[in-house]
Legacy VTK file of the C-alpha trace (Angstrom):
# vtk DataFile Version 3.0
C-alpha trace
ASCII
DATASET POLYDATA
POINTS 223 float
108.518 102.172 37.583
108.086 102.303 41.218
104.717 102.284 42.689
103.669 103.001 46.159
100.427 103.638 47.731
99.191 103.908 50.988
101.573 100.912 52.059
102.274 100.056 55.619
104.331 96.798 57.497
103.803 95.934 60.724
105.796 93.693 62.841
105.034 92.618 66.020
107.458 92.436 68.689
106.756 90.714 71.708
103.764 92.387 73.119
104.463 95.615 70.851
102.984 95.870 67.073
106.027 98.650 65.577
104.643 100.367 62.677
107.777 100.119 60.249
105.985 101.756 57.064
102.758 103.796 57.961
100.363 104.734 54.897
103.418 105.207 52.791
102.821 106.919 48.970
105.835 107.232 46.635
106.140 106.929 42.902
109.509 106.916 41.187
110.192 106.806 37.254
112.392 104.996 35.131
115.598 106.316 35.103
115.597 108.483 38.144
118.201 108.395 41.165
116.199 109.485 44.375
117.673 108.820 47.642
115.843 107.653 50.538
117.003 109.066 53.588
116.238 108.968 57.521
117.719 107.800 60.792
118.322 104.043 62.119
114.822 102.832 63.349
112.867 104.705 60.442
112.033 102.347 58.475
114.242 102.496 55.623
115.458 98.856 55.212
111.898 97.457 55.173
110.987 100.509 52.412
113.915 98.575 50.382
113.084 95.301 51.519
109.376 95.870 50.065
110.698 98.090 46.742
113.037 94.899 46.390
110.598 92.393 45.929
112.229 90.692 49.353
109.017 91.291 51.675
105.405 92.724 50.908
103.617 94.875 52.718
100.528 93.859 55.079
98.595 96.523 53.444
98.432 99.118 50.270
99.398 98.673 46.748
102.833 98.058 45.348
103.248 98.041 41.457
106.601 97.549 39.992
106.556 98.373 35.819
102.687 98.996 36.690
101.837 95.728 38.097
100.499 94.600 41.555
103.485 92.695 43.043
100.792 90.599 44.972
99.249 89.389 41.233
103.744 87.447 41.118
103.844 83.878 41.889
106.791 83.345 44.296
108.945 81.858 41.368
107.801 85.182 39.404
109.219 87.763 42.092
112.572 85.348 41.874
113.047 86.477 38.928
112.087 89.742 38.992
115.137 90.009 41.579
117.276 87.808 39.673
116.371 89.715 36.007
115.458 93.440 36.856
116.578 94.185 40.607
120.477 94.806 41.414
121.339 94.991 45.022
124.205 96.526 46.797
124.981 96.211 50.211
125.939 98.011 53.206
127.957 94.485 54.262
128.572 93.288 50.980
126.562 90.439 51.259
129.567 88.434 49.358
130.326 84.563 50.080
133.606 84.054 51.832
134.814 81.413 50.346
134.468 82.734 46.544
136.388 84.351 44.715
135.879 88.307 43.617
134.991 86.569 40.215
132.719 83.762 41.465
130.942 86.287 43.698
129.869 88.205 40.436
129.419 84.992 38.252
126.467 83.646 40.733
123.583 85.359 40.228
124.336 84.346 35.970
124.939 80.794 37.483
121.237 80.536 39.083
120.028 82.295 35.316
121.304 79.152 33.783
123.192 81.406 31.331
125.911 79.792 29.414
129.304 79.592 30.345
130.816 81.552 27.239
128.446 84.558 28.610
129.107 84.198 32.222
132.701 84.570 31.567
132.164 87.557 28.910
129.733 89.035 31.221
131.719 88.352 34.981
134.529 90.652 32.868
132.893 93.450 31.709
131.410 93.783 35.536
134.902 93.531 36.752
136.418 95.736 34.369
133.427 98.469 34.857
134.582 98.974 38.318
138.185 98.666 37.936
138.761 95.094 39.700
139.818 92.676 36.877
143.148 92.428 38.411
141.668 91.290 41.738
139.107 88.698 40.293
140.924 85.597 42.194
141.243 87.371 45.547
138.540 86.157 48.179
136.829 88.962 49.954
139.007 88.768 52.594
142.049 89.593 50.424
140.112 92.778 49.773
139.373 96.150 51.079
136.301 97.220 52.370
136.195 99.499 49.167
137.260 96.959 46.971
134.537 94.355 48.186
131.705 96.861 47.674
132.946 96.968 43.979
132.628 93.268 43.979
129.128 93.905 45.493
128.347 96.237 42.423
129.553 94.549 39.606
127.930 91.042 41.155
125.072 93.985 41.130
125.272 94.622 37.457
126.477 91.183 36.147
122.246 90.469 35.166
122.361 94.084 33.877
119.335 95.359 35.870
117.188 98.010 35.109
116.953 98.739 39.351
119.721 99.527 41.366
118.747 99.763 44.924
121.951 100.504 47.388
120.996 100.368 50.884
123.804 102.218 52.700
126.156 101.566 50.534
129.036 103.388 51.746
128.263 102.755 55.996
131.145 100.877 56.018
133.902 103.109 53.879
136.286 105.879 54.706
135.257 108.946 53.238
137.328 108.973 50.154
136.172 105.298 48.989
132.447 106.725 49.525
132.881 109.116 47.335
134.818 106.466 44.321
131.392 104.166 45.049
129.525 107.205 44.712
130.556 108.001 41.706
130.325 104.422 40.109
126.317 104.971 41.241
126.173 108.058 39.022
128.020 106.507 36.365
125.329 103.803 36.211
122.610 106.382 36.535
123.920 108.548 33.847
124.021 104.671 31.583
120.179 104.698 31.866
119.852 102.957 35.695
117.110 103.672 37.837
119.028 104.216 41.841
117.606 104.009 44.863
120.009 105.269 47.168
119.156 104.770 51.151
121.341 106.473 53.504
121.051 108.268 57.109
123.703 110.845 55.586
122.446 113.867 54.211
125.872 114.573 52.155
125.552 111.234 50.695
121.546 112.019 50.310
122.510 115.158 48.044
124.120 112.974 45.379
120.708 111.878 44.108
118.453 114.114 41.605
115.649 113.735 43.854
115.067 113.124 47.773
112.381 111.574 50.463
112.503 111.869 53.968
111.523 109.358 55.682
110.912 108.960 59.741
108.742 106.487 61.853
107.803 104.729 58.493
106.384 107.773 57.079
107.385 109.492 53.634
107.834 113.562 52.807
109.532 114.799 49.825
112.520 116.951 51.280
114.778 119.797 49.634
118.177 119.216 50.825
LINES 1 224
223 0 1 2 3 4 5 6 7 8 9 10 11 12 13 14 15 16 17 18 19 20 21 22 23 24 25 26 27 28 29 30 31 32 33 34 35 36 37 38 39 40 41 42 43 44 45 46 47 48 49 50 51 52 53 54 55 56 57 58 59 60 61 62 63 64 65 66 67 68 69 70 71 72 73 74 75 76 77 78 79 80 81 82 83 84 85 86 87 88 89 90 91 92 93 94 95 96 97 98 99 100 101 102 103 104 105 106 107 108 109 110 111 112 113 114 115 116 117 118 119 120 121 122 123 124 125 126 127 128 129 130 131 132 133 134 135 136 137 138 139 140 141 142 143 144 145 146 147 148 149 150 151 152 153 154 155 156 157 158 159 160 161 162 163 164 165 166 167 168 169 170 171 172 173 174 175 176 177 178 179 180 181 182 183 184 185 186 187 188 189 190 191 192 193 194 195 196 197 198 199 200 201 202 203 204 205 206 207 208 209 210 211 212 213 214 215 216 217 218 219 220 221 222
């Protein structure tokens, strides 16, 4: 499903060129949950960033479902992260001034899907991670657990075949980590692929599978 070979990014930073993915090779298959782990600086978010279909690389070969991301159009790789990608958050990523229910409903709005659907569809995700009784709460009304399961089910409201979760429980206590942890094995075990990114080796061992990554360079790793 995932595709990587010999990919690197390379930003330039004032006078400095930082080398945030160097020569990186990594192939994951439908239906696997493989954490990504390594410390701030290592080039994690721009691995997801890439993966995501929110950046390309400056040089290698990404295929997503076998197929060069660089052969998309622009409007293509909007849907691809509309249709096939779910994101989730370390900071939610919700909008203030929307409801829990609205949050979740958007992504379906810019689909142009019907509003008979939406509302069918908006439940289920609410109801999957046990907030239907908060759907008219704004994300301030919530808890930081509580918005992250707003940040899934807006996540699984397109019904994705790609979950990638980029830290997603940085900002919980260690007993909501474990609920959102469990909601990412629940979607797993439902026939997800996960790609869970974390600095936290505990959190790391959840996943079937881990890589190690440091100074934008990939290693498999036995935790």
């Amino acid at each position: 499903m995932i595709d990587l070979n010999d990919v690197s990014k390379v930003y330039q930073i004032g006078t400095e060129k930082v080398r945030a993915l160097d020569h990186a090779t990594m192939h994951i298959y439908p239906r696997e949950f493989v954490s990504i782990i390594g410390p701030s600086g290592s080039g994690k978010s721009t691995l997801m960033n890439i993966i995501g279909c929110l950046d390309t690389a400056d040089a290698g070969v990404y295929k997503l479902d076998g197929i060069p991301i660089e052969d998309y159009s622009e409007r293509q790789l909007a849907k691809i992260r509309n249709e096939k990608i779910g994101f989730i958050f370390q900071n939610f990523n919700l909008i203030p001034k929307l409801s829990a229910w609205e949050n979740v409903e958007l992504p379906l709005i810019y689909r142009g899907v019907r509003a008979a659907e939406r509302s069918e569809r908006v439940r289920s995700a609410l109801e999957r991670v046990g907030l239907l009784n908060r759907a008219r709460h704004l994300p301030t009304e919530l808890s930081g657990g509580q918005q992250q399961r707003v940040a899934i089910a807006r996540a699984l409201v397109t019904r994705p075949s790609l979950i990638l979760a980029d830290e997603p429980t940085g900002n919980l206590d260690s007993r909501t980590s474990r609920e959102i942890i469990d909601i990412l094995h629940e979607l797993h075990e439902q026939g997800n692929t996960v790609v869970l990114i974390t600095h936290d080796n505990d959190i790391a061992r959840q996943a079937k599978r881990s890589v190690h990554i440091l100074d934008g360079r990939l290693s498999e790793v036995q935790l």
